[in-house]
C-alpha positions as CSV (number, residue, x, y, z in Angstrom):
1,X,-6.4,-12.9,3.1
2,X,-7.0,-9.6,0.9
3,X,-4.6,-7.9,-1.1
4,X,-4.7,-4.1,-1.7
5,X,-2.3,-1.7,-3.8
6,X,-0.8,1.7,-2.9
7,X,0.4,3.1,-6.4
8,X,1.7,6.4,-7.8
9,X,4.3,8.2,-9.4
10,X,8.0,8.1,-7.7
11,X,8.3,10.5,-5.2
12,X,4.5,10.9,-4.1
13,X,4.5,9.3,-0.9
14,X,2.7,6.2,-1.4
15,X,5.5,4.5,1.3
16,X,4.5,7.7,3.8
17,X,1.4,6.9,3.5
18,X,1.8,2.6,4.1
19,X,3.7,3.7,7.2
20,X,0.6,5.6,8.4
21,X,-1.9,3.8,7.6
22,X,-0.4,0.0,9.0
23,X,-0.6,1.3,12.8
24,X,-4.3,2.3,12.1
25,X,-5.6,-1.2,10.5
26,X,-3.4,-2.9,13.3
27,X,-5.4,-1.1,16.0
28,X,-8.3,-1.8,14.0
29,X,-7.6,-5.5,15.0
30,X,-6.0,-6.3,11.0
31,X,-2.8,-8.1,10.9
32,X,-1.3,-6.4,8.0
33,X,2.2,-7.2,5.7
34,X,3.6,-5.2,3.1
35,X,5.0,-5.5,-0.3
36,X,7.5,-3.1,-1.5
37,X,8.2,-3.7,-5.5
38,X,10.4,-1.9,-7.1
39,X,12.3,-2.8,-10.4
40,X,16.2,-1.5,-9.2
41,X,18.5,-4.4,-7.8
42,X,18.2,-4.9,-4.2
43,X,20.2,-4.9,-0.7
44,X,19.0,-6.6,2.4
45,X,17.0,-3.6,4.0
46,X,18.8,-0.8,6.1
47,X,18.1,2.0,8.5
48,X,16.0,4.7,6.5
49,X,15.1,2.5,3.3
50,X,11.2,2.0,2.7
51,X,11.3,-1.8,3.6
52,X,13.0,-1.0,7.0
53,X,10.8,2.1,7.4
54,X,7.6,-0.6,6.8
55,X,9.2,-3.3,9.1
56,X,9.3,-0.2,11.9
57,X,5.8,0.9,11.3
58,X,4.3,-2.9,12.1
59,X,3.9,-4.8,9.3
60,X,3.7,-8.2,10.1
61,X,5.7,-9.5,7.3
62,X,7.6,-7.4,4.6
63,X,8.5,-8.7,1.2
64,X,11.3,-6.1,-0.3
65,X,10.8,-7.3,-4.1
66,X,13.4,-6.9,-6.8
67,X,14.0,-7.7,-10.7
68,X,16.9,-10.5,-9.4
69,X,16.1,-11.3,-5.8
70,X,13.4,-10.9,-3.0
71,X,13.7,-10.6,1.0
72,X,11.1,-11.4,3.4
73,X,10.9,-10.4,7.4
74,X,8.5,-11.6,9.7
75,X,7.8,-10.7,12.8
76,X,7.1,-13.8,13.9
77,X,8.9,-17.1,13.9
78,X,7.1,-18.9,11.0
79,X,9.2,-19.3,7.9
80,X,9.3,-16.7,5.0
81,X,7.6,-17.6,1.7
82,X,7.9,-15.7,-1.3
83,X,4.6,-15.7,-3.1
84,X,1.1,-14.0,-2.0
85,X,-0.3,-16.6,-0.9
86,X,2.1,-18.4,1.3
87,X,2.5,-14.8,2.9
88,X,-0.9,-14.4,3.6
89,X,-0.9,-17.4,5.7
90,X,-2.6,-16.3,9.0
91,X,-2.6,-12.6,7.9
92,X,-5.6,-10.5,7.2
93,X,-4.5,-8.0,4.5
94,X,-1.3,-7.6,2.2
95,X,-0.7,-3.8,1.4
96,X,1.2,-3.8,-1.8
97,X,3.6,-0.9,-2.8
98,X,4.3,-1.4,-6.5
99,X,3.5,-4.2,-8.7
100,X,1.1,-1.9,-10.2
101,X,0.1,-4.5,-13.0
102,X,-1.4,-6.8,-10.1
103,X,-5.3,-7.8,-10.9
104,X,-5.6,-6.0,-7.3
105,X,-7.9,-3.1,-6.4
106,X,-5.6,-0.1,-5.9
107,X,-5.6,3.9,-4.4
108,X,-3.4,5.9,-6.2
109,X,-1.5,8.4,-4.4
110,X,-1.2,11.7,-6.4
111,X,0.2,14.9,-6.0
112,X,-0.8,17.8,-8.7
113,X,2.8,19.6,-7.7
114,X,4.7,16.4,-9.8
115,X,3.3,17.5,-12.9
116,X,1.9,13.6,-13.8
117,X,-1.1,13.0,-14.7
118,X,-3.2,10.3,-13.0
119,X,-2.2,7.0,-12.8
120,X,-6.1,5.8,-12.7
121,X,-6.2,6.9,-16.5
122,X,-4.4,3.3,-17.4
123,X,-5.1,1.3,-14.4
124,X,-8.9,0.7,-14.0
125,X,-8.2,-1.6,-10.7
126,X,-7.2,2.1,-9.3
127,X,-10.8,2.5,-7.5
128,X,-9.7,5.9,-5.4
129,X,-7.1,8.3,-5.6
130,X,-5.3,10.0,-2.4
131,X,-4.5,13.7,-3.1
132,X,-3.1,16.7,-1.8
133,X,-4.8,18.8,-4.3
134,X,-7.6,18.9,-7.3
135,X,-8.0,15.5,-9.8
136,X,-7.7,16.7,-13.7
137,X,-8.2,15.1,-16.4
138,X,-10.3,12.7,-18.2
139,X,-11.3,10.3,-15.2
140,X,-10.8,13.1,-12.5
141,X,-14.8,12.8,-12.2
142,X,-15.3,9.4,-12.1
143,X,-12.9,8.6,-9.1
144,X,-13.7,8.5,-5.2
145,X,-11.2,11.7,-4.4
146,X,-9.2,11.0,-0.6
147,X,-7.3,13.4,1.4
148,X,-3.9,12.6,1.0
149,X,-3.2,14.7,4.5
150,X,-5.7,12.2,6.4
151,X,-4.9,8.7,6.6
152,X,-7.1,7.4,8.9
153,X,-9.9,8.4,7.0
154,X,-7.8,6.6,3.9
155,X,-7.7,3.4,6.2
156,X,-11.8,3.8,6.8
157,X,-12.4,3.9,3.4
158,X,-9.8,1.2,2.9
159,X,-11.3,-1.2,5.2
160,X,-15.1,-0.8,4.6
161,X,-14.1,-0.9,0.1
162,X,-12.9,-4.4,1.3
163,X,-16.2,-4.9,3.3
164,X,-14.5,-4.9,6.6
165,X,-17.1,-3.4,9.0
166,X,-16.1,-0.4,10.9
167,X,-16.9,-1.1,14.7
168,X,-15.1,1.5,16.5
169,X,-12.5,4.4,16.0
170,X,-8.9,2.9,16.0
């Protein structure tokens, strides 16, 4: 089991893009959970929040994480566990939304219009940054730059950075 981070400022679509890019690494033959972080106290999920929206794209499993408490949904019988591991159990790759202090390797979703500055510039597990306009700043140059408006070329790069061999075109 692998573990990969989607991180970014609130408000820059990182669960957008998690809901694009799970249907393309499941047709890529990937069973694929989620983990959505966030620090705010916590409901069960409900129609149009992120860990619903997740649960609707595919994701195997989703684990809605919070400072108190933490819910897990399957979509298969098994039982829920609550740490990495024990989630990873017969799945190939966790996407992780949040937890951005995880020892994980991470794209950062960015858009220039926020007015932040990159993530990436704290955060050297951020190995690619997924854009709707130009990097600035000190480690603009040193980053692999993705198209924030094309996710499955995000999932290609996704699956062959965690040396997952591209066979065919989902």
């Amino acid at each position: 089991m692998k573990a990969f981070g989607i991180v970014g400022y609130s408000g820059s679509g990182k669960t957008t893009l998690l809901c694009a890019l799970i249907p393309y690494l499941r047709e890529a033959g990937l069973r694929v959970a989620a983990i959505k972080a966030t620090h705010h106290d916590i409901d069960w999920d409900q129609p149009g929040k992120d860990s619903y929206r997740l649960r609707e794209a595919g994701a195997e499993a989703v684990l809605l994480q919070g400072p108190e408490r933490c819910f897990v949904v399957r979509r298969s019988p098994r039982h829920w566990r609550t740490t990495l591991d024990l989630l990873g159990t017969g799945l190939d790759l966790v996407l992780v939304e949040g937890n951005k202090d995880w020892p994980i390797p991470k794209i950062e979703v960015h858009r220039p219009a926020l007015g932040r500055g990159l993530w990436a510039e704290q955060d050297p597990q951020v190995i690619a940054v997924a854009s709707d306009g130009p990097l600035t700043g000190p480690a603009a140059d040193t980053l692999i730059r993705l198209d924030l408006n094309d996710p499955p070329a995000i999932g290609r790069y996704l699956l062959t950075s965690m040396g997952w061999r591209i066979t065919e075109e989902p």
